[in-house]
C-alpha positions in Angstrom: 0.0 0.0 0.0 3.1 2.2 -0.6 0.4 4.3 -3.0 -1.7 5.1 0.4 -1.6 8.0 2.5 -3.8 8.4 5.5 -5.2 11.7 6.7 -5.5 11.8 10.4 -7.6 14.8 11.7 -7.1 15.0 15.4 -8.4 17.7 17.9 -7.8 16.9 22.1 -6.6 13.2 21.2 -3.5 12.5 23.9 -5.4 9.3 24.9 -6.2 7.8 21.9 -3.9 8.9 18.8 -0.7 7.1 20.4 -2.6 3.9 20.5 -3.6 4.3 16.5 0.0 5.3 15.9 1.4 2.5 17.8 -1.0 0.0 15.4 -0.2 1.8 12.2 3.2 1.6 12.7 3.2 -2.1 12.5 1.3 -1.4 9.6 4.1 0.5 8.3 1.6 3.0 6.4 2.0 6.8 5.4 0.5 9.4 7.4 -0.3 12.9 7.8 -1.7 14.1 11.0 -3.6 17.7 10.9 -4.4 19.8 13.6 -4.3 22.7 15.2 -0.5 24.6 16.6 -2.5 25.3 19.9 -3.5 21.9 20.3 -0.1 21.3 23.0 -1.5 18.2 24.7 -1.8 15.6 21.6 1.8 17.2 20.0 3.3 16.3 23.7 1.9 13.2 23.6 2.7 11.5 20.2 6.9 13.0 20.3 8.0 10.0 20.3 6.4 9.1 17.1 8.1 9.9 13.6 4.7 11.9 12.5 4.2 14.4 10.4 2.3 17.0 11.3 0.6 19.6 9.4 -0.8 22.4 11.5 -4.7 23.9 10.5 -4.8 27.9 10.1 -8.9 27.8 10.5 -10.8 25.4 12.6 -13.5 22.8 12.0 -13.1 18.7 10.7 -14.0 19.2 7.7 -11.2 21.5 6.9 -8.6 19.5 8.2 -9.6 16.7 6.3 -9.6 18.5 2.9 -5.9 20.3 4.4 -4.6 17.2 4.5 -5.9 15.8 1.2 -4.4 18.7 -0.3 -0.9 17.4 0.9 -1.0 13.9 0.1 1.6 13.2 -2.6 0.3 10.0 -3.0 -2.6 7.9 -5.8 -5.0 7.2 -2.6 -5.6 8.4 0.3 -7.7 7.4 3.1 -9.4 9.6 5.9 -8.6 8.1 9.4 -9.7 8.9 13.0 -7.6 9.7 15.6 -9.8 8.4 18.6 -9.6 4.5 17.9 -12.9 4.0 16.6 -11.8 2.5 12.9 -9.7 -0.5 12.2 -6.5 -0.3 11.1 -6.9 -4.0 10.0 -9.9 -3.0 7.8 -7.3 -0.9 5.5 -6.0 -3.8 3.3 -9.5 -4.9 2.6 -10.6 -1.4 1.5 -7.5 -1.1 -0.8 -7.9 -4.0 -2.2 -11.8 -3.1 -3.0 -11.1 0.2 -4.2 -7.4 -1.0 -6.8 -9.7 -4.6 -8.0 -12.8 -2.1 -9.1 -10.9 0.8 -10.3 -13.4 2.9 -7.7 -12.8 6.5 -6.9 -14.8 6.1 -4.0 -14.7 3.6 -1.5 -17.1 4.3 1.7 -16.5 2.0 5.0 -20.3 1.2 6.2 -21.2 -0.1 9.7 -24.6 -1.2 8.4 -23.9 -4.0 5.8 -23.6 -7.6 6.4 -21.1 -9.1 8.9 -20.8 -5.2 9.8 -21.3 -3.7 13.3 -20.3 -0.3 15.7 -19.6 -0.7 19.3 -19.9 3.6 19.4 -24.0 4.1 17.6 -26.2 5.5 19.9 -29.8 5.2 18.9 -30.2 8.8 18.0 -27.0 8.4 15.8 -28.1 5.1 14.6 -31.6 6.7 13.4 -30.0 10.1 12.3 -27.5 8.2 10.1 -30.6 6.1 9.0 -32.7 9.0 7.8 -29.8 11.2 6.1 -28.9 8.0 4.4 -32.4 7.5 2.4 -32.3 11.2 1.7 -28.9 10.4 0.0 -30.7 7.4 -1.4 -33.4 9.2 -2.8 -32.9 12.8 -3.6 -29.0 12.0 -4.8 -29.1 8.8 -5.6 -26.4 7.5 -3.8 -25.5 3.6 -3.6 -24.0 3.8 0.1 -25.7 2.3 3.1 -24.1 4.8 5.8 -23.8 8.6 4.8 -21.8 9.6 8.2 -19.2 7.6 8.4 -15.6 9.3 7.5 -13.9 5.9 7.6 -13.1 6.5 3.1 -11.0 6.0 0.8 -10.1 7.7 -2.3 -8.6 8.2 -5.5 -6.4 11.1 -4.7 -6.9 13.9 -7.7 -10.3 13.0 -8.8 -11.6 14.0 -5.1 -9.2 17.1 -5.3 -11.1 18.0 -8.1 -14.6 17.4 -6.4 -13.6 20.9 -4.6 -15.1 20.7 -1.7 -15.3 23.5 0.7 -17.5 22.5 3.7 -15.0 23.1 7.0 -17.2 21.2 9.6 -18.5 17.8 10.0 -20.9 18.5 6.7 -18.4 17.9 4.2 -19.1 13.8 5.4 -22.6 14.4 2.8 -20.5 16.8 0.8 -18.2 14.4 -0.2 -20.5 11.6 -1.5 -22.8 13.9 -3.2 -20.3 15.4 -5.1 -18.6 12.5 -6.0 -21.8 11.1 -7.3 -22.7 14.6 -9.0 -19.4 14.3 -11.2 -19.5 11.1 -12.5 -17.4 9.0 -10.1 -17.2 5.5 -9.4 -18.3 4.4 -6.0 -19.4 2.0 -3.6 -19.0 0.8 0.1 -17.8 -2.1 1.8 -18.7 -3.5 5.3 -16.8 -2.2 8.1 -16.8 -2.4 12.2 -16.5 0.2 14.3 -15.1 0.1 17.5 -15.8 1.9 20.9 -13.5 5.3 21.0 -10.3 4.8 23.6 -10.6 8.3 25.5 -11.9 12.3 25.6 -15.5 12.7 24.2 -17.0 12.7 20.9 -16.3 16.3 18.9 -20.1 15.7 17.2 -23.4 16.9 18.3 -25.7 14.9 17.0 -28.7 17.3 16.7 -26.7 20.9 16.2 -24.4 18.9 13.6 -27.5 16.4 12.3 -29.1 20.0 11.7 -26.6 21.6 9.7 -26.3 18.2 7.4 -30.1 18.7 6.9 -29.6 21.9 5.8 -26.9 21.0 3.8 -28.4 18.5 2.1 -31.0 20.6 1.4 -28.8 23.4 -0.2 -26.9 20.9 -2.8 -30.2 19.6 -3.7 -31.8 23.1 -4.7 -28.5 24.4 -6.1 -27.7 20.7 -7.9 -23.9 21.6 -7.4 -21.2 19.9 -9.1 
């Protein structure tokens, strides 16, 4: 996987995003870590990793997603979370999918077959549900689970998507888009565990309300 690059966007992680080093070290995969210059108490705790780090001038997930995209030098890249919750050992599988079908897109679902997450609440389980048949419907998206970040993708051709959302929106962004233009897609099963430590940086109803909103916007502006 030496054409692979993984984006780790990390904010308040000194619990959890030494573990995930630790395990993608034995992996021996690329990686880019984004946050922000102020964020002292994940750079103190992951010196003793090689890592390199690029630091966010704004705020928000989104943009240091789409920051770290824009430096991957790599054919693929793949966005990974710094708290634990997605498995390294899920990588090779997704890679494999997304070379054997010459996708563009490759989305990691936690609601396919022999798929599960150890961190759904029910109000994320029935969020995810709805904005997934909106996706379905109104975009006509062949995903099973619209909120999860766990992707991979074909380096440029998402580049050229450009996408601009700077918060936890540019999750629907992304797949909308990609549809929108043409590109090849599809999801694979995946199993999300239980976050190691801090909190979760989502609100599910003031973020679930801006996806609505979002959703809503692409679909009455049918942007490219």
């Amino acid at each position: 996987m030496k054409d692979l690059t993984l984006v780790i966007p990390a904010k308040n992680e000194p619990e959890s995003l030494p573990y995930v080093l630790m395990e993608l070290e034995k992996l021996d995969l690329d990686f880019l870590i984004v946050l922000e210059k102020t964020d002292f108490i994940t750079i103190n705790a992951i010196e003793k990793f090689k890592s390199k780090i690029i630091f966010q001038v704004n705020k928000g997930y989104g943009d240091a997603i789409l920051l770290g995209i824009k430096n991957v030098k790599t054919e693929y890249f793949s966005i990974f979370n710094a708290d634990g919750s997605f498995d390294p050992y899920e990588l090779k599988n997704m890679y494999n999918e997304i070379k054997n079908n010459s996708l563009d897109l490759l989305l990691a679902s936690r609601y396919k077959k022999d798929a599960s997450s150890e961190d759904d609440t029910l109000v994320t389980f029935v969020g995810n549900k709805i904005f997934t048949l909106i996706g379905k419907i109104f975009f006509k998206l062949p995903i099973s689970d619209i909120l999860y970040t766990y992707v991979m993708g074909n380096t440029q051709k998402i580049l050229k998507l450009d996408l601009k959302q700077k918060d936890f929106t540019l999750c629907v962004e992304l797949p909308i888009k990609a549809k929108r233009n043409s590109l090849k897609m599809a999801d694979i099963s995946a199993n999300e565990k239980s976050r190691i430590g801090g909190t979760k940086k989502v609100n599910a109803f003031k973020d679930g309300f801006l996806i609505l909103l979002h959703m809503i916007k692409l679909f009455l502006n049918n942007e490219r």
